[in-house]
N, C-alpha and C positions, 0 to 999 in steps of 0.2 A: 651439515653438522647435526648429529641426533642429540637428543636434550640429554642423555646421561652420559654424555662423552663432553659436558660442559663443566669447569667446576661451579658445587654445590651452591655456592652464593649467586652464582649467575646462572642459574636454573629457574625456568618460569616459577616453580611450584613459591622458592624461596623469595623470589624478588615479587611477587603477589602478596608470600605475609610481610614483607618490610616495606614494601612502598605502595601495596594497592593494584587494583587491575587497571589502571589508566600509566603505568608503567610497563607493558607489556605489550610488543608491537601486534600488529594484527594475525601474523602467523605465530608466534607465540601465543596467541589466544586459541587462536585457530589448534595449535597441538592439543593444549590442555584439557579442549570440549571435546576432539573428536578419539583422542589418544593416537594420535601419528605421531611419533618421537623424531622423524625425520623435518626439520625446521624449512629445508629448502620444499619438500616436496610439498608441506604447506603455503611457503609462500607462491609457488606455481601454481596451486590450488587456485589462491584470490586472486591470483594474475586471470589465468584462464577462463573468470568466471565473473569479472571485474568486481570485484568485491562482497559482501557480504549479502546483498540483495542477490545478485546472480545466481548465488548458492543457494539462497533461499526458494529461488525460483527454480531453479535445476532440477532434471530427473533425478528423483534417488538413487539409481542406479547409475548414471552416468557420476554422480559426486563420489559414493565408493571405488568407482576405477579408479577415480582422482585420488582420493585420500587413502587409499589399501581398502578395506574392506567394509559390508553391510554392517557390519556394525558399530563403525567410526562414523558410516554417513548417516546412521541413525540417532548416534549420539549427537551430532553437529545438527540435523533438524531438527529437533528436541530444543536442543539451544537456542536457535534463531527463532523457534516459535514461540517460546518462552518471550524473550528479549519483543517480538511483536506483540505479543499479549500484554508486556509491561506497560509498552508504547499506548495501547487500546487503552489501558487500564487506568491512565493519565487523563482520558478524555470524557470518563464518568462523572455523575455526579450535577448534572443540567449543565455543560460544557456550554457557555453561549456565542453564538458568530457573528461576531461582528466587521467581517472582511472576506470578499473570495479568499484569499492566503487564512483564514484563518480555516477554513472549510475544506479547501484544499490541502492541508495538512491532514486533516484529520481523513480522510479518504485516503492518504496518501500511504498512510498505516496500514490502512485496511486490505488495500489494492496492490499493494508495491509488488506481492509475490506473482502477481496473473502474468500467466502468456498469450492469452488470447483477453478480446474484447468482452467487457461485463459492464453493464448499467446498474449503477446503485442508486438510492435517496436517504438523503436525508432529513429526516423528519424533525420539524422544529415549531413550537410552541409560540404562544401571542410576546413572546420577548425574546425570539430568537435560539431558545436554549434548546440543546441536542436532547429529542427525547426517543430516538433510536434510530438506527442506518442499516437500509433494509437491500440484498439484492434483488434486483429485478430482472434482471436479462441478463442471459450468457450469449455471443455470439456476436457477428456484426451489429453494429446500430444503423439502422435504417427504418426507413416507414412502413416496408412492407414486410416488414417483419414483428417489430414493435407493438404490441396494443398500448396504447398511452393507457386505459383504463387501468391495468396491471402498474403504472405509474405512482399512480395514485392509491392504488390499493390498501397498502397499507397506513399510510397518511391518513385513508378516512378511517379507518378501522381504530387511528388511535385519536381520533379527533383532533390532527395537527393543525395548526393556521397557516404553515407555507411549509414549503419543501426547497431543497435543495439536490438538485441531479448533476449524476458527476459519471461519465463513463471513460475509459481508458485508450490510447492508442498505444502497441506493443510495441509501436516504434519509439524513435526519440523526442517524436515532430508531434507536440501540441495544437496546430494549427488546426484549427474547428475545418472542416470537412464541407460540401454544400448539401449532403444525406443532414448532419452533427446539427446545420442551420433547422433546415425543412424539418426534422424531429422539436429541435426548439419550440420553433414555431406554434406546432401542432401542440405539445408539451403547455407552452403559458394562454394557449387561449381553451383548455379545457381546466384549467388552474383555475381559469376566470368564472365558468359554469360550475366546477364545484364549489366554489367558494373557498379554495386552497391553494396561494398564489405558489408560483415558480420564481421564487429569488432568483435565481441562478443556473446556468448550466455549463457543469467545468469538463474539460477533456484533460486530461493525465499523461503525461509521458517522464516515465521516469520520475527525474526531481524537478519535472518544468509542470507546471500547467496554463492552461490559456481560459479566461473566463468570458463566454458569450456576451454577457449582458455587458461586460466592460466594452466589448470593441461591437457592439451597438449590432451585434448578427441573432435575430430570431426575435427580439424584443422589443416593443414598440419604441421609436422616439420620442 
C-alpha cells in the first residue's frame, strides 16, 4: 500500500498532527524520514535489517537498494543520527554512575552503530560523574595489540580519578573472552600505578552486556 492511495485521515502525515508520532508504526515512521511512499517495502526494510539499529549500522549503500534511492538512505541516516545524538545529548551535564547498567547504557548509545571491535573509556571524576567518553582502539581487543598507556591517556590528560572501559563484541554473545580477561587484568593494575583506578570493564553485545568486575574475571578478590 503507498501512503497516497490511503485516505487522507489515515495518512502518516495526518495521524502525526492529531495524535503524535508515538501513533505511527515503525514503517510508517520509516516512510516519512526517508520518503518511500511504498509502506510494505518499508516494513521489509526493518525486517531485513532487524530494526532501527541495523539500519543504523548498515552500508549506505546497501540501505538505498532497500529503501529506492541515495537519497531516501541519506535522509533515513540523517534521522537516526539525530535521534543518537538526542540519546548522547540526555547524558550531559556531569551524568553520574552509579551502576555497570548505568554505564552500560550510556556506551551503549555511543557504540550501538560499530561493526567491528572498538575500546572506549570513560572518564569519571572523585564522585563518579561523566566527564567525557573517549575512543581508544579500533580493532580486536587483545594484549598484543593494546598499549594500556593509550588507556589511560586521556583520563590523565583530564585529571580523572577512575575510568571506566567498555569495548564491543559484534556478535550477540557478551561473554568476556580470556584475551577481554588478561586486557583487564593488565588494565586495573596500571590503574593502580597511575593513581586512576579501573571501576569496570564492560563488553557489549547489542542490548546485553556483561560486567567483568561483577562476575570477579581480571579484578582482584
Amino acid at each position: 500500500m503507498r501512503i497516497r492511495e490511503l485516505p487522507l485521515h489515515e495518512q502518516p502525515i495526518s495521524r502525526i498532527a492529531d495524535r503524535g508520532p508515538d501513533a505511527l508504526s515503525d514503517a510508517e515512521l520509516l516512510a516519512l524520514v526517508s520518503g518511500q511512499q511504498d509502506l510494505e517495502i518499508c516494513a521489509r526494510s526493518l525486517r531485513e535489517y532487524h530494526g532501527w539499529v541495523g539500519l543504523l549500522r548498515a552500508d549506505m549503500r546497501a540501505v538505498a537498494a532497500s529503501i529506492g534511492t541515495p537519497r531516501r538512505a541519506a535522509s533515513l541516516k540523517a534521522a537516526l543520527e539525530i535521534g543518537r545524538r538526542l540519546l548522547v545529548a540526555g547524558y550531559e551535564g556531569r551524568y553520574q554512575v552509579k551502576s555497570p547498567a548505568d554505564v552500560a547504557q550510556l556506551f551503549m548509545v555511543e557504540m550501538m552503530a560499530l561493526d567491528q571491535e572498538e575500546l572506549w573509556v570513560a572518564c569519571l571524576d572523585t564522585k563518579n560523574r561523566l566527564i567525557k567518553i573517549a575512543k581508544v582502539y579500533r580493532g580486536s581487543v587483545n594484549t598484543a595489540m593494546i598499549r594500556v598507556g593509550e588507556v589511560f591517556k586521556e583520563a590523565l590528560r583530564l585529571n580523572a580519578a577512575s575510568i571506566v572501559v567498555a569495548h564491543n563484541h559484534p556478535s550477540s554473545d557478551p561473554t568476556p573472552s580470556p584475551e577481554d580477561i588478561l586486557v583487564t587484568r593488565q588494565i586495573v593494575e596500571a590503574g593502580k600505578l597511575l593513581d586512576c583506578e579501573c571501576l569496570d570493564h564492560l563488553v557489549l553485545a547489542g542490548n546485553r552486556f556483561a560486567s567483568l568486575r561483577e562476575r570477579g574475571l581480571g579484578f582482584p578478590s
